[in-house]
Backbone as JSON Lines, residues from 0, in Angstrom:
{"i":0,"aa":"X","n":[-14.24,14.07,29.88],"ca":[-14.71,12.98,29.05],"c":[-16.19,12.78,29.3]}
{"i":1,"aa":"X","n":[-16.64,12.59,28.37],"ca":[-18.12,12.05,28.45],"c":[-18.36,11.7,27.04]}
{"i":2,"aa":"X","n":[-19.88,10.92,27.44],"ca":[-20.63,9.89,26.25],"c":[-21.67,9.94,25.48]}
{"i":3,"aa":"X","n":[-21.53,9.56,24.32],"ca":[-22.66,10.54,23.52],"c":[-23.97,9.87,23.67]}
{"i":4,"aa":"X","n":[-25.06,9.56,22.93],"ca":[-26.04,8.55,23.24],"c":[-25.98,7.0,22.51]}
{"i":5,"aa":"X","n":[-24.7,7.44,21.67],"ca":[-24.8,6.27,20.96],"c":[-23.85,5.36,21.1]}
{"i":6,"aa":"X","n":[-23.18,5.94,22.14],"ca":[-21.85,5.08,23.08],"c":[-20.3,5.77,22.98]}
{"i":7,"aa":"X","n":[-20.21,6.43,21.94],"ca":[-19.23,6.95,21.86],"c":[-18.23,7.73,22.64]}
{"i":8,"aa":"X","n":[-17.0,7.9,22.77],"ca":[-16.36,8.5,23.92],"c":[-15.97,9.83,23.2]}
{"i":9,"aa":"X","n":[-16.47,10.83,23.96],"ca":[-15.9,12.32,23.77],"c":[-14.85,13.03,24.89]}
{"i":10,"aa":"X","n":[-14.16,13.25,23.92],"ca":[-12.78,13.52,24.22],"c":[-12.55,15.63,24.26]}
{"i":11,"aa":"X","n":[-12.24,15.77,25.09],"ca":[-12.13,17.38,24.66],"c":[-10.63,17.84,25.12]}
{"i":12,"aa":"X","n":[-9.6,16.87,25.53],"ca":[-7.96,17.19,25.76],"c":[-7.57,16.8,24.75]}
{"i":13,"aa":"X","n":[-6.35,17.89,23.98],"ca":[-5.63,17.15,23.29],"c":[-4.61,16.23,23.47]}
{"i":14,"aa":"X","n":[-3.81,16.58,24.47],"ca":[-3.07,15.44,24.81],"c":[-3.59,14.16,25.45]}
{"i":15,"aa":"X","n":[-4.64,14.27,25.75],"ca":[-5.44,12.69,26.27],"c":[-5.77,12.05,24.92]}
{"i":16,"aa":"X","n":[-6.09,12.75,23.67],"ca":[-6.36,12.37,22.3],"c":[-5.29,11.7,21.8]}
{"i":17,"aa":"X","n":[-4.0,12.64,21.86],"ca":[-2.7,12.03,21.39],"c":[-2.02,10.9,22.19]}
{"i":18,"aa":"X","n":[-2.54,10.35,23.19],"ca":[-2.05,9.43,23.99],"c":[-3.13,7.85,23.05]}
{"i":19,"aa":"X","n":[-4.61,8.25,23.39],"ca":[-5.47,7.32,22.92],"c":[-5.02,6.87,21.03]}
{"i":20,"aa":"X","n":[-4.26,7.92,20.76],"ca":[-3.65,7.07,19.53],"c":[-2.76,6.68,19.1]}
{"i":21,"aa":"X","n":[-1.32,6.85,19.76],"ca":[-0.37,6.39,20.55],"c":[-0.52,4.88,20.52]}
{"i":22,"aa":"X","n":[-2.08,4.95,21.52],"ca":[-1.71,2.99,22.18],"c":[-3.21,2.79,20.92]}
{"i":23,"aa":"X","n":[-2.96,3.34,20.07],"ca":[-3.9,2.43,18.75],"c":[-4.75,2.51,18.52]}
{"i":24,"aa":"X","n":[-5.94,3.47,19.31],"ca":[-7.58,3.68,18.79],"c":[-7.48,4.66,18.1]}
{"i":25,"aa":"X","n":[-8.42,4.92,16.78],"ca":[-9.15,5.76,16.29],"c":[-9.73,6.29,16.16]}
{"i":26,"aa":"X","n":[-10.09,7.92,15.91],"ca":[-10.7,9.02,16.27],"c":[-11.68,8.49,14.86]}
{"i":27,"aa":"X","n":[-13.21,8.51,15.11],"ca":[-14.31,8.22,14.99],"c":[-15.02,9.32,14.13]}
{"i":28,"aa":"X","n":[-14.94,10.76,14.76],"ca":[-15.34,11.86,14.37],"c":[-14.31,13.0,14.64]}
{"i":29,"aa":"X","n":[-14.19,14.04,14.27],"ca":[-13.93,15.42,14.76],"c":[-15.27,15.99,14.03]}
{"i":30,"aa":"X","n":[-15.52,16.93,15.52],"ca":[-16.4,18.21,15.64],"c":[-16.02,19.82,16.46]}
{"i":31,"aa":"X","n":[-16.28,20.52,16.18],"ca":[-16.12,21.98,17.18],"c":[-17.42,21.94,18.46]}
{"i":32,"aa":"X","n":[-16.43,22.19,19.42],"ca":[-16.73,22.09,20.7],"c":[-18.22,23.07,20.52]}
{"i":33,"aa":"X","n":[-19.34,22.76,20.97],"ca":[-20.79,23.35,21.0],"c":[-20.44,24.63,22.07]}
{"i":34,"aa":"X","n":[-19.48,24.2,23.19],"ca":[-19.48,25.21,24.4],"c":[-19.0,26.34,24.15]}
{"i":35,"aa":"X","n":[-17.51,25.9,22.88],"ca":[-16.44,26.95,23.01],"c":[-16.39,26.62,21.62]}
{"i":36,"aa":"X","n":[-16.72,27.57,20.59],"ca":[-16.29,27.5,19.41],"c":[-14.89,27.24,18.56]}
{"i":37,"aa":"X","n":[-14.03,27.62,19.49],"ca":[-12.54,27.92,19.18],"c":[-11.55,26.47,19.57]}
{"i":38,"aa":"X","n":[-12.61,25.9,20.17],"ca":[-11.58,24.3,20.07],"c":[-12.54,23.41,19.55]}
{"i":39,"aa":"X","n":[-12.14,22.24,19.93],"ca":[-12.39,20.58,18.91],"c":[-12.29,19.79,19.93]}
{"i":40,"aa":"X","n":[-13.44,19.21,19.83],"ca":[-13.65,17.87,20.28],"c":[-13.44,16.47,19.73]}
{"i":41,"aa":"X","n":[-13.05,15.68,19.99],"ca":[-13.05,14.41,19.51],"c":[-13.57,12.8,19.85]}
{"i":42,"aa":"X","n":[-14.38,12.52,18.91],"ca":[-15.17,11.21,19.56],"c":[-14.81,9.32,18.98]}
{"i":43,"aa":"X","n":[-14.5,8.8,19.71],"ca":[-14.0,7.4,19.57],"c":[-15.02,6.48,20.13]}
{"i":44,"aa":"X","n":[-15.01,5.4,19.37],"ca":[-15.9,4.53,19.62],"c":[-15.7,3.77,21.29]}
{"i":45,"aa":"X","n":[-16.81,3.36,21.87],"ca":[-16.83,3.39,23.32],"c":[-16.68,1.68,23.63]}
{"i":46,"aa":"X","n":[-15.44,1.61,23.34],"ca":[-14.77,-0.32,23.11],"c":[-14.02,-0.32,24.63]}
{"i":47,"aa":"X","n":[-14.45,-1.61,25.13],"ca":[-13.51,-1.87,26.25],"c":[-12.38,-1.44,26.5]}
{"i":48,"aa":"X","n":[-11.54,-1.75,25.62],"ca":[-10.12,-1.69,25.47],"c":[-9.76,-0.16,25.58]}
{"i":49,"aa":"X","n":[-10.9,0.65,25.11],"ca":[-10.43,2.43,25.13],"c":[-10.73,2.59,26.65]}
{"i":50,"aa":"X","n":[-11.63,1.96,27.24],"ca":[-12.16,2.67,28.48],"c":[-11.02,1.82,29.37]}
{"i":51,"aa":"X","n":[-10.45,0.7,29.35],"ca":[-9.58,0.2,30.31],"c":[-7.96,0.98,29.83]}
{"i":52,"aa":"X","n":[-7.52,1.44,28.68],"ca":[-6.72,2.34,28.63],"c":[-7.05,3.85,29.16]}
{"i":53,"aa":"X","n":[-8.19,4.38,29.68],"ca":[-8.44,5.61,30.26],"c":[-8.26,5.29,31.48]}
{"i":54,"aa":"X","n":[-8.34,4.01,32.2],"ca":[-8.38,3.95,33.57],"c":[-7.25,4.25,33.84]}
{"i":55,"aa":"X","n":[-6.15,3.13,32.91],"ca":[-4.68,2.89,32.83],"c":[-3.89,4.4,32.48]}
{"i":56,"aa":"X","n":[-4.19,5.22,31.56],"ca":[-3.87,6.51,31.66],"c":[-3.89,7.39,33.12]}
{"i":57,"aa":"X","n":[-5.03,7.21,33.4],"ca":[-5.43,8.05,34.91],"c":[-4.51,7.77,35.89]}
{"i":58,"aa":"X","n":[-4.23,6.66,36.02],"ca":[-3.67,5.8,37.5],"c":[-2.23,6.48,37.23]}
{"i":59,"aa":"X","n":[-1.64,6.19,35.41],"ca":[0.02,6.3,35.62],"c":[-0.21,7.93,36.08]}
{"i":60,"aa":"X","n":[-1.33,9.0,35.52],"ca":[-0.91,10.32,35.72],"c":[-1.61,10.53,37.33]}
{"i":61,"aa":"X","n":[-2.2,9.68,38.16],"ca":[-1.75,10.26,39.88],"c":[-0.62,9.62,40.19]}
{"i":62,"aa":"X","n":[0.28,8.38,39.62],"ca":[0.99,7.73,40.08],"c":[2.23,8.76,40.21]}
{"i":63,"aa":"X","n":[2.28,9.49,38.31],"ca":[3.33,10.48,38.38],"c":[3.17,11.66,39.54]}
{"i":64,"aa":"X","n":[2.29,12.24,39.92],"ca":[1.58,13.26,40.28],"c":[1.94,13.15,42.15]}
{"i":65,"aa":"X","n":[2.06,12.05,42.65],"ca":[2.46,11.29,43.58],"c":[4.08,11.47,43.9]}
{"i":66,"aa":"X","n":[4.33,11.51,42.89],"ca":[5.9,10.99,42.94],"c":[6.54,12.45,42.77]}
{"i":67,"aa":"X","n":[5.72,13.28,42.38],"ca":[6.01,14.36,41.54],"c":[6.0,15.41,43.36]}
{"i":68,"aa":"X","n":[4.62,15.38,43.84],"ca":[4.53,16.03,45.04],"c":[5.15,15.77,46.41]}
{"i":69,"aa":"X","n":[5.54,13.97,46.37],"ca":[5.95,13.26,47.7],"c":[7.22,13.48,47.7]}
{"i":70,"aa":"X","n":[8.42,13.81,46.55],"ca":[9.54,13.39,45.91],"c":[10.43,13.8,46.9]}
């Protein structure tokens, strides 16, 4: 993940994409990845609510990740 200059959140997983619209934000732009021609990037506007659902994403996937290795 990273940010463009104009605040926007760039997204380059798809399944982190399909989660962020899931819990209700909207994809802003699609573009092809500058690095790797052969995939897609995706950029969403850079709103509280997206960045405190990325935290909230992160935590449940070490929480699983935890549970997954300690089990």
């Amino acid at each position: 993940m990273e940010y463009t200059s104009d605040g926007r959140i760039v997204i380059h997983n798809g399944d982190l994409t399909n989660e962020l619209l899931r819990r209700g934000h909207h994809i802003v732009q699609v573009r092809p990845d500058k690095k790797n021609k052969i995939k897609t990037i995706f950029l969403f506007n850079g709103t509280e609510e997206i960045k405190e659902d990325l935290l909230n994403i992160a935590r449940e996937e070490r929480i699983a990740l935890k549970k997954e290795l300690f089990a």
